[in-house]
C-alpha positions as CSV (number, residue, x, y, z in Angstrom):
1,X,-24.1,-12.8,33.7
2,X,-26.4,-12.0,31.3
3,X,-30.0,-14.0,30.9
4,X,-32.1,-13.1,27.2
5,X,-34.1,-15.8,27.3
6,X,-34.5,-18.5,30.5
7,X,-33.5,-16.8,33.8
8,X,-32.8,-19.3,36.3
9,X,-36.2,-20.7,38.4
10,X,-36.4,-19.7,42.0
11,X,-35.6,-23.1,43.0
12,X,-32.7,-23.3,41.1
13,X,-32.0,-19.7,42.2
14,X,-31.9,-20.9,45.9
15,X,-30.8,-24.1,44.9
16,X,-27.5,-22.2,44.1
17,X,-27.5,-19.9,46.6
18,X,-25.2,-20.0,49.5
19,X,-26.3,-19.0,53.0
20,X,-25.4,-16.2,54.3
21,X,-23.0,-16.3,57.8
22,X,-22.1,-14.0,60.6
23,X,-18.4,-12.8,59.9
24,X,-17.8,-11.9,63.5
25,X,-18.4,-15.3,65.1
26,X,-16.7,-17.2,62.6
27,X,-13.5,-14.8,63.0
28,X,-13.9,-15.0,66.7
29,X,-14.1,-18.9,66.2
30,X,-10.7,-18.9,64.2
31,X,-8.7,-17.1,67.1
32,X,-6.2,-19.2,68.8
33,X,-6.7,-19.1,72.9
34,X,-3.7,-16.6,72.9
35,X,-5.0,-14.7,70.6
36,X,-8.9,-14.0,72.1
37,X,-6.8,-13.3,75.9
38,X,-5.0,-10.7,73.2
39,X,-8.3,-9.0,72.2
40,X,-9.7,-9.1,75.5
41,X,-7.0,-7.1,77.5
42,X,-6.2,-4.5,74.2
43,X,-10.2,-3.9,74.2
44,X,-10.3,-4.0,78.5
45,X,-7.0,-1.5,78.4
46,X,-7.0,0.9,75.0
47,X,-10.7,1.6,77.0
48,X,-11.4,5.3,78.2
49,X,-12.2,3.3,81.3
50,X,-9.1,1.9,81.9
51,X,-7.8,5.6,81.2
52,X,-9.8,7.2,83.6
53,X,-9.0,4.3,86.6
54,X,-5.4,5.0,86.2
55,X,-6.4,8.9,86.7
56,X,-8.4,8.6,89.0
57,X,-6.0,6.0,91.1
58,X,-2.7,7.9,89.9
59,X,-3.9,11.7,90.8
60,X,-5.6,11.0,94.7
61,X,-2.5,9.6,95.3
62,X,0.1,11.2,94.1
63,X,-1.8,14.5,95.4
64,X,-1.6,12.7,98.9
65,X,1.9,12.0,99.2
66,X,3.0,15.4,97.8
67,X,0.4,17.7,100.0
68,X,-0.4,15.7,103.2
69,X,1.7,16.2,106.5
70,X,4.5,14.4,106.4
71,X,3.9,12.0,109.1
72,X,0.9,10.8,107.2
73,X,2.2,10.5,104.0
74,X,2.6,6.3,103.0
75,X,4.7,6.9,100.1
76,X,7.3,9.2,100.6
77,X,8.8,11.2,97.9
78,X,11.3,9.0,95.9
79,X,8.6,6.2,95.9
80,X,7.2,8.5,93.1
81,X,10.2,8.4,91.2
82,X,9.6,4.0,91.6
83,X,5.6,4.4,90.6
84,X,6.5,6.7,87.6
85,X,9.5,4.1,86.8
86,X,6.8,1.1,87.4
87,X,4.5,2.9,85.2
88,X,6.3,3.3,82.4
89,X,7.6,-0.3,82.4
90,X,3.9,-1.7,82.5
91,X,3.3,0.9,79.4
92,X,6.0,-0.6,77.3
93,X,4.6,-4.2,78.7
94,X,1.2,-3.1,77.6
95,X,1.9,-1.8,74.5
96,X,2.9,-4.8,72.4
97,X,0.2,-6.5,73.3
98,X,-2.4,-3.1,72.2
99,X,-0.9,-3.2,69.2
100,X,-1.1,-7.4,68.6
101,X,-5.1,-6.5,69.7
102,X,-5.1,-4.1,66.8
103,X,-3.7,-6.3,64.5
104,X,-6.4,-8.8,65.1
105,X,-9.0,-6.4,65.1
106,X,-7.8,-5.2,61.7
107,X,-7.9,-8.9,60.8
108,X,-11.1,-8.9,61.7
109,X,-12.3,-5.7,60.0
110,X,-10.4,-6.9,56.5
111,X,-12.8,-10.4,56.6
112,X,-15.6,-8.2,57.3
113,X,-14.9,-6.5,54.3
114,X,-14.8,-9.7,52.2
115,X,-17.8,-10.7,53.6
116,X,-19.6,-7.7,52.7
117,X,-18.0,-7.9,49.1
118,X,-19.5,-11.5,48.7
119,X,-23.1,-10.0,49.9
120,X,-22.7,-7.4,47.6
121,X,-21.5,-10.2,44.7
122,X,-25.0,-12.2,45.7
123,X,-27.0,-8.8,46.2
124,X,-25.7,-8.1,42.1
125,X,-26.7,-11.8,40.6
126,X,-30.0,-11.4,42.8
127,X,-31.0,-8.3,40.9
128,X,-29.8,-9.1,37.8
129,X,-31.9,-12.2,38.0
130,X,-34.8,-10.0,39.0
131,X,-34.1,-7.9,35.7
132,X,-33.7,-11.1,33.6
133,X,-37.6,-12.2,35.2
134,X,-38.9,-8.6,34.6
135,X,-37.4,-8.5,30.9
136,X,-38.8,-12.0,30.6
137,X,-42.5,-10.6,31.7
138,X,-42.1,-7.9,29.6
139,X,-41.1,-9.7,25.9
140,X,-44.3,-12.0,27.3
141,X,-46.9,-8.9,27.9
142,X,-45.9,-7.2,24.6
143,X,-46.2,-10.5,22.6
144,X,-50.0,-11.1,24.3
145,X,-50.8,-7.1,23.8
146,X,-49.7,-7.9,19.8
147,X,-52.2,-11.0,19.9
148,X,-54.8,-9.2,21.4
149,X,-54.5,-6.3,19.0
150,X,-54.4,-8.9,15.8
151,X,-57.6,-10.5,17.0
Protein backbone atom coordinates (compact mmCIF):
# COMPACT_ATOMS: atom_id res chain seq x y z
CA UNK A 1 0.00 0.00 0.00
CA UNK A 2 1.89 2.58 -1.29
CA UNK A 3 0.49 6.48 -1.32
CA UNK A 4 2.98 9.07 -3.77
CA UNK A 5 0.69 11.48 -4.11
CA UNK A 6 -2.96 11.68 -2.08
CA UNK A 7 -2.89 9.69 1.22
CA UNK A 8 -6.25 9.00 2.38
CA UNK A 9 -7.99 12.07 4.68
CA UNK A 10 -8.48 11.27 8.24
CA UNK A 11 -12.06 10.94 7.74
CA UNK A 12 -11.77 8.60 5.11
CA UNK A 13 -8.96 6.97 7.27
CA UNK A 14 -11.56 6.29 10.05
CA UNK A 15 -14.20 6.14 7.75
CA UNK A 16 -12.42 2.77 6.83
CA UNK A 17 -11.27 1.77 9.82
CA UNK A 18 -12.82 -1.04 11.77
CA UNK A 19 -13.18 -0.97 15.58
CA UNK A 20 -11.18 -2.67 17.46
CA UNK A 21 -12.90 -5.61 19.87
CA UNK A 22 -11.98 -7.52 22.95
CA UNK A 23 -10.98 -11.18 21.71
CA UNK A 24 -11.60 -12.72 25.10
CA UNK A 25 -15.35 -11.83 25.51
CA UNK A 26 -16.26 -12.60 22.11
CA UNK A 27 -14.46 -16.18 22.49
CA UNK A 28 -16.10 -16.55 25.80
CA UNK A 29 -19.46 -15.50 24.03
CA UNK A 30 -18.94 -18.31 21.25
CA UNK A 31 -18.64 -21.25 23.93
CA UNK A 32 -21.42 -23.60 24.06
CA UNK A 33 -22.93 -24.02 27.90
CA UNK A 34 -20.93 -27.38 27.97
CA UNK A 35 -18.16 -25.95 26.96
CA UNK A 36 -17.73 -22.77 29.62
CA UNK A 37 -18.81 -25.66 32.70
CA UNK A 38 -15.53 -27.28 30.68
CA UNK A 39 -13.25 -24.32 31.31
CA UNK A 40 -14.55 -23.60 34.66
CA UNK A 41 -13.77 -27.08 36.36
CA UNK A 42 -10.19 -27.57 34.17
CA UNK A 43 -9.27 -23.83 35.47
CA UNK A 44 -11.03 -24.68 39.31
CA UNK A 45 -9.05 -28.33 39.11
CA UNK A 46 -5.50 -28.02 37.05
CA UNK A 47 -5.25 -25.05 40.04
CA UNK A 48 -2.35 -25.39 42.63
CA UNK A 49 -5.32 -24.87 44.92
CA UNK A 50 -7.09 -27.69 44.12
CA UNK A 51 -3.59 -29.53 44.41
CA UNK A 52 -2.89 -28.40 47.68
CA UNK A 53 -6.79 -29.28 49.15
CA UNK A 54 -6.29 -32.75 48.02
CA UNK A 55 -2.88 -32.64 50.18
CA UNK A 56 -3.89 -31.21 52.64
CA UNK A 57 -7.30 -33.49 52.93
CA UNK A 58 -5.36 -36.74 51.66
CA UNK A 59 -2.13 -36.49 54.18
CA UNK A 60 -4.15 -35.59 57.79
CA UNK A 61 -6.02 -38.45 56.96
CA UNK A 62 -4.25 -40.95 55.79
CA UNK A 63 -1.65 -40.09 58.67
CA UNK A 64 -4.66 -40.73 61.10
CA UNK A 65 -5.74 -43.96 60.14
CA UNK A 66 -2.21 -45.34 59.77
CA UNK A 67 -0.73 -43.75 63.33
CA UNK A 68 -3.73 -43.30 65.63
CA UNK A 69 -4.81 -46.12 68.19
CA UNK A 70 -6.62 -48.46 66.70
CA UNK A 71 -9.86 -48.07 68.42
CA UNK A 72 -9.96 -44.45 67.12
CA UNK A 73 -9.08 -45.00 63.79
CA UNK A 74 -12.57 -44.39 61.28
CA UNK A 75 -11.07 -45.83 58.35
CA UNK A 76 -9.39 -48.89 58.83
CA UNK A 77 -6.64 -50.11 56.81
CA UNK A 78 -8.11 -51.67 53.52
CA UNK A 79 -10.39 -48.55 53.20
CA UNK A 80 -7.01 -46.99 51.94
CA UNK A 81 -6.69 -49.43 49.43
CA UNK A 82 -10.79 -48.07 48.33
CA UNK A 83 -9.67 -44.17 48.69
CA UNK A 84 -6.46 -44.74 46.59
CA UNK A 85 -8.80 -46.95 44.12
CA UNK A 86 -11.48 -43.99 44.30
CA UNK A 87 -8.74 -41.65 43.64
CA UNK A 88 -7.45 -42.82 40.82
CA UNK A 89 -10.90 -43.38 39.12
CA UNK A 90 -11.88 -39.62 39.77
CA UNK A 91 -8.18 -38.89 38.13
CA UNK A 92 -8.96 -40.66 34.98
CA UNK A 93 -12.66 -38.98 35.30
CA UNK A 94 -10.88 -35.69 35.61
CA UNK A 95 -8.54 -35.87 33.17
CA UNK A 96 -10.61 -35.83 29.95
CA UNK A 97 -12.19 -33.08 30.86
CA UNK A 98 -8.51 -31.09 31.79
CA UNK A 99 -7.56 -31.84 28.68
CA UNK A 100 -11.11 -30.72 26.72
CA UNK A 101 -10.30 -27.31 29.09
CA UNK A 102 -6.94 -27.06 27.40
CA UNK A 103 -8.23 -27.51 24.15
CA UNK A 104 -10.49 -24.58 24.50
CA UNK A 105 -8.05 -22.55 26.09
CA UNK A 106 -5.68 -23.23 23.20
CA UNK A 107 -8.71 -22.19 21.06
CA UNK A 108 -8.80 -19.28 22.74
CA UNK A 109 -5.04 -18.43 22.75
CA UNK A 110 -4.96 -19.26 18.67
CA UNK A 111 -8.03 -16.25 18.17
CA UNK A 112 -5.99 -14.21 20.36
CA UNK A 113 -3.30 -14.56 18.01
CA UNK A 114 -5.41 -13.57 15.04
CA UNK A 115 -6.62 -10.77 16.70
CA UNK A 116 -3.31 -9.48 17.49
CA UNK A 117 -2.24 -10.16 13.83
CA UNK A 118 -5.20 -8.00 12.53
CA UNK A 119 -3.97 -5.07 15.12
CA UNK A 120 -0.73 -5.47 13.95
CA UNK A 121 -2.27 -5.42 9.94
CA UNK A 122 -4.12 -1.90 11.10
CA UNK A 123 -1.09 -0.71 13.29
CA UNK A 124 1.03 -1.19 9.60
CA UNK A 125 -1.59 0.72 7.17
CA UNK A 126 -1.84 3.39 10.16
CA UNK A 127 1.86 4.13 9.85
CA UNK A 128 2.27 3.80 6.47
CA UNK A 129 -0.45 6.42 6.13
CA UNK A 130 1.41 8.50 8.58
CA UNK A 131 4.54 8.11 6.26
CA UNK A 132 2.42 8.83 3.10
CA UNK A 133 1.20 12.47 5.29
CA UNK A 134 4.80 13.15 6.33
CA UNK A 135 6.22 12.51 2.64
CA UNK A 136 3.27 14.56 1.54
CA UNK A 137 4.44 17.63 4.02
CA UNK A 138 7.77 17.16 3.01
CA UNK A 139 7.45 17.34 -1.18
CA UNK A 140 5.15 20.56 0.07
CA UNK A 141 7.91 22.25 2.47
CA UNK A 142 10.76 21.70 -0.19
CA UNK A 143 8.54 23.03 -3.01
CA UNK A 144 7.62 26.46 -0.69
CA UNK A 145 11.56 26.61 0.54
CA UNK A 146 12.32 26.49 -3.60
CA UNK A 147 9.70 29.47 -3.99
CA UNK A 148 11.00 31.32 -1.31
CA UNK A 149 14.55 31.02 -2.46
CA UNK A 150 13.45 32.09 -6.23
CA UNK A 151 11.82 35.23 -4.89
Amino acid sequence: MEYKHNPPTLAEFRHARKPVKNDRIQHLMALTGSEKFTVYIHRKIGSLGFFFLILIWTTPWLAWNIFAPAAMRFDPAPAFAIWLFVSNILQLILMPVIMVGQNIEGRAAEWRAQMDFEINQKAEREVEIIIAHLENQNELLLELARKIEGR
